[in-house]
N, C-alpha and C positions, 0 to 999 in steps of 0.2 A: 373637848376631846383631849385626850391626855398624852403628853409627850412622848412617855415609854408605849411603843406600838411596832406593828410591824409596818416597815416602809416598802413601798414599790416603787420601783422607776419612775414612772414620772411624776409623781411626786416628789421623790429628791433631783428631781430635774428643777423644776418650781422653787424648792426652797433655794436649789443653788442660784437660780434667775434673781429671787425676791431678796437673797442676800447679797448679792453681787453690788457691791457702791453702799450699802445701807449703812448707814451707821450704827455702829453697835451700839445695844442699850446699855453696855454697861459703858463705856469710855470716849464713846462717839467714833471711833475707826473704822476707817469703811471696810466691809467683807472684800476680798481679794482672792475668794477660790477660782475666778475662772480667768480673771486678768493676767494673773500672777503663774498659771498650774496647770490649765488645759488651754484659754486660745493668744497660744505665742505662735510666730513659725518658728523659730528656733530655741533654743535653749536658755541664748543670750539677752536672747529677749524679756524673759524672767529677771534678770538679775536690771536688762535698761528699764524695766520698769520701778522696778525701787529706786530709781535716781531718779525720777519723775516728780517735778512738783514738793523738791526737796528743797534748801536754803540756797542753794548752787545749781541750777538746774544745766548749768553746762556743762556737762562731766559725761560723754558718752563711753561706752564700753569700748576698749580696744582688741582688737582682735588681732592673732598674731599672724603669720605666713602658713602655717599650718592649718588655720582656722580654731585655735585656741583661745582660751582667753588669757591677755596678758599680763603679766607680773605687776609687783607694784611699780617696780623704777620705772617702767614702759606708761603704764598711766598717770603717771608724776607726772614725766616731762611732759606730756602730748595736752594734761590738763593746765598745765604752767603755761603754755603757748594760748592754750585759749582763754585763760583767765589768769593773767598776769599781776592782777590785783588779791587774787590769791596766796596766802604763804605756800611755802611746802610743809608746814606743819599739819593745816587745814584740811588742804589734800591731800596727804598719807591718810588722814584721819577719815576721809570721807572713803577712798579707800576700803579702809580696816571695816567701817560701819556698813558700808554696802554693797561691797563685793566680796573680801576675804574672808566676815562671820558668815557668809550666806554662797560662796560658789560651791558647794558641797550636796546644797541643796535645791542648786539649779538646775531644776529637771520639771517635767510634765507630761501630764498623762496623754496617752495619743490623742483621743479627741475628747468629746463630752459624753457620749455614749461609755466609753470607759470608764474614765470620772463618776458616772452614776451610777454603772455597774459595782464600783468598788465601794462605793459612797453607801448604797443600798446593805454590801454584806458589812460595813460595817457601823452602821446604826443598827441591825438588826443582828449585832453579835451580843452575847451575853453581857460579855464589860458593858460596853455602852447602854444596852437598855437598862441595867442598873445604875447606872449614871443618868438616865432621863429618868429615871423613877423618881431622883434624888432633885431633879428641877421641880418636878412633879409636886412634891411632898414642899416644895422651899428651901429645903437645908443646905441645896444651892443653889445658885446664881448662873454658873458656867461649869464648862470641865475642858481639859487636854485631854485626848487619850488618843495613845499608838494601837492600831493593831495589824498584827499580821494576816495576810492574806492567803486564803487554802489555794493550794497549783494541786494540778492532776497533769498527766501526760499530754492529754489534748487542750489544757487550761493554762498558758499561758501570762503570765503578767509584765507588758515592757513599758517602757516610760522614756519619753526621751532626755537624754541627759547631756549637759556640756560639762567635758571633764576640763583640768586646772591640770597647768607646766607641761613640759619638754612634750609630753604624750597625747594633750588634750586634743579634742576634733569636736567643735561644735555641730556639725554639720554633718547627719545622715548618722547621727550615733543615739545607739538605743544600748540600753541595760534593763537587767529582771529588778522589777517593782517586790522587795522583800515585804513590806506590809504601808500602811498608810496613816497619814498624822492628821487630827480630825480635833477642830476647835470652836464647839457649841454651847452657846448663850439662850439662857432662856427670854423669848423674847412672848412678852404680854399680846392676848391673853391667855394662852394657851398651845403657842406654835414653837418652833426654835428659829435662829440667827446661826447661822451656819459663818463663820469668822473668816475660817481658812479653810482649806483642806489639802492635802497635797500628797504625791507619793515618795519613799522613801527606799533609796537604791538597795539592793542586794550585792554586800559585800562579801567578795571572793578572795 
């Protein structure tokens, strides 16, 4: 059966299940759409999971008085305390790599019914099915592709998200899902590898 098709809900339920830990055929990385994007309880929990099973695994997110997430100097020190055999080099740098290139992008969809709702419009958007064509045919292997998501007056799209500094509030804070980042590998003989997926805030 061929990859460009129309998908329905539970079947991108399925793919999300069957990629979830699998390792990608092309690099061996495991799929991460629902650990990472739909089942956190909070926002934070997105970002404690990328520190997970890393070279340093004691490096927990710090939260602020606010219930933010906290600066770099805040997780310096609190990381120097618990690993003292640590430079400060190491740990700004771990840091930079897992929290500061990615707190922008800590956020998740309310549950997995959402998630596959959004998932469904957009494998079955025009980009994308030209892009499964293109697994289809061989002439690729994978693709990235952003797309935006249709709102109507009764259609809302929210995602929950942990905002960074002075302002941030992990906890009970939602923002509109502007469209969704969607990262599919052809996976033999004939299905996809669904990599990632995740949704992407509506900036005001």
């Amino acid at each position: 059966m061929p990859r460009k098709k129309t998908y329905d809900k539970d079947e991108v339920i399925d793919i999300l299940y069957a990629s979830e830990g699998r390792p990608s055929p092309i690099n061996g990385a495991p799929g991460h759409s629902l650990s990472l994007h739909v089942n956190i309880a909070m926002p934070s929990d997105r970002l404690s999971n990328r520190l997970q099973n890393r070279d340093h695994p004691n490096l927990p997110i710090i939260m602020t008085e606010r219930d933010g997430i906290a600066d770099k100097n805040t997780h310096k020190d609190i990381w120097k305390e618990l690993n003292p055999h640590l430079s400060t080099k190491v740990l700004k740098g771990q840091y930079d790599k897992h929290i500061d290139n990615h707190k922008n992008e800590s956020g998740a969809f309310m549950d997995l019914q959402q998630a596959a709702d959004a998932c469904v419009l957009a494998l079955n958007s025009p980009a994308v099915q030209t892009l499964l064509g293109q697994l289809d045919s061989g002439t690729q292997t994978e693709f990235r592709e952003e797309i935006t998501l249709p709102t109507s007056d009764d259609k809302a799209w929210k995602m929950r998200y942990a905002g960074f500094g002075q302002n941030a509030n992990d906890q009970n804070k939602m923002t509109d899902i502007e469209s969704v980042f969607l990262f599919v590998q052809a996976m033999a003989p004939d299905t996809i590898h669904i990599q990632t997926f995740y949704p992407i805030r509506k900036v005001v």
